[in-house]
C-alpha positions in Angstrom: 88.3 65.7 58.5 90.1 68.8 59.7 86.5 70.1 60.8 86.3 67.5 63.8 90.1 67.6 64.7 89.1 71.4 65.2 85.5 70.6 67.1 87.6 67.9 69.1 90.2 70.4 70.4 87.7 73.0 70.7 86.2 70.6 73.1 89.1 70.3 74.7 89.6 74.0 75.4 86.0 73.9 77.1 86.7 70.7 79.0 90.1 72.3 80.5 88.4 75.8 81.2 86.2 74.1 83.2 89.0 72.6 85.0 90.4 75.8 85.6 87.0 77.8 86.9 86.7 74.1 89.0 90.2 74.4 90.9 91.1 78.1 90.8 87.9 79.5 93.0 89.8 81.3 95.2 90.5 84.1 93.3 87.5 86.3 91.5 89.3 87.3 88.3 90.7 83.6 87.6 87.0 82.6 87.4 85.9 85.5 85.1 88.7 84.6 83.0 87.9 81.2 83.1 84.1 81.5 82.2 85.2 84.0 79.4 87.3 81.0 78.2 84.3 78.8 78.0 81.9 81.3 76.3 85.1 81.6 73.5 85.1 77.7 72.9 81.1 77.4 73.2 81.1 80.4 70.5 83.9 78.5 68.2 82.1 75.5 68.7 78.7 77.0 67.1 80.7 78.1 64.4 82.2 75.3 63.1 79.0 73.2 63.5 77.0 76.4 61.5 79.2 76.2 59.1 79.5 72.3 58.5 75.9 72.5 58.1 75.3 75.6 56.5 72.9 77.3 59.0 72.3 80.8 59.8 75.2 82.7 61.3 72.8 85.3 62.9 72.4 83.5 66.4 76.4 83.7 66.6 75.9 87.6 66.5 73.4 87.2 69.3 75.5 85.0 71.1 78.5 87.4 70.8 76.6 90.3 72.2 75.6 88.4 75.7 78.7 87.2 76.1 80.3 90.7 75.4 77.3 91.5 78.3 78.5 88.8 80.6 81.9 89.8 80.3 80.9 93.7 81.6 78.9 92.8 84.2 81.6 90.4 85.7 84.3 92.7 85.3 81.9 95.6 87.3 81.0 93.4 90.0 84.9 92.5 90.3 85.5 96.5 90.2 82.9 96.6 93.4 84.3 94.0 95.1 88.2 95.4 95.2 86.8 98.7 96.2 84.7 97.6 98.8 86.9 94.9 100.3 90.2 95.7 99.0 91.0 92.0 97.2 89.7 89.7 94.6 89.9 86.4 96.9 86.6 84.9 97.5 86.9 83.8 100.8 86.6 87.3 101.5 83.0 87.8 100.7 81.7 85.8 103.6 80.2 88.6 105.1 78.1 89.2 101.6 76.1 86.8 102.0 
């Protein structure tokens, strides 16, 4: 019983997330934040489902590690883009493309 009140607000916390990385695109570290936010509540989810059903918990490690990889590589390429144009806002970067 209190394993799906968890799953259900763990849903919710991705759901919302998503709402955040949806309306907040004008600023670059918002949407890393945000997308950090939904690998957290994918990674809980996986964990409550593995161990309602007693799986393997070595795909979580995995998991863990790309998203600690994700999280690196967004926070370098937010690093570059303050340095080369001197803000975080995206409509900036029209002249990266």
């Amino acid at each position: 019983m209190f394993m799906f009140m968890y799953m259900y607000s763990f849903c919710a916390l991705f759901f919302s997330s998503i709402y955040i990385y949806v309306s907040k695109y004008k600023h670059f570290l918002l949407m890393l934040l945000s997308l950090e936010m939904i690998v957290l509540s994918l990674y809980l989810v996986m964990m409550m489902s593995f161990v309602m059903y007693m799986y393997e918990y070595f795909i979580c490690m995995i998991f863990l590690s790309m998203s600690v990889c994700e999280g690196v590589l967004g926070l370098s390429l937010l690093v570059l883009v303050i340095r080369s144009h001197g803000s975080d806002k995206v409509l900036v970067f029209n002249n990266l493309w």
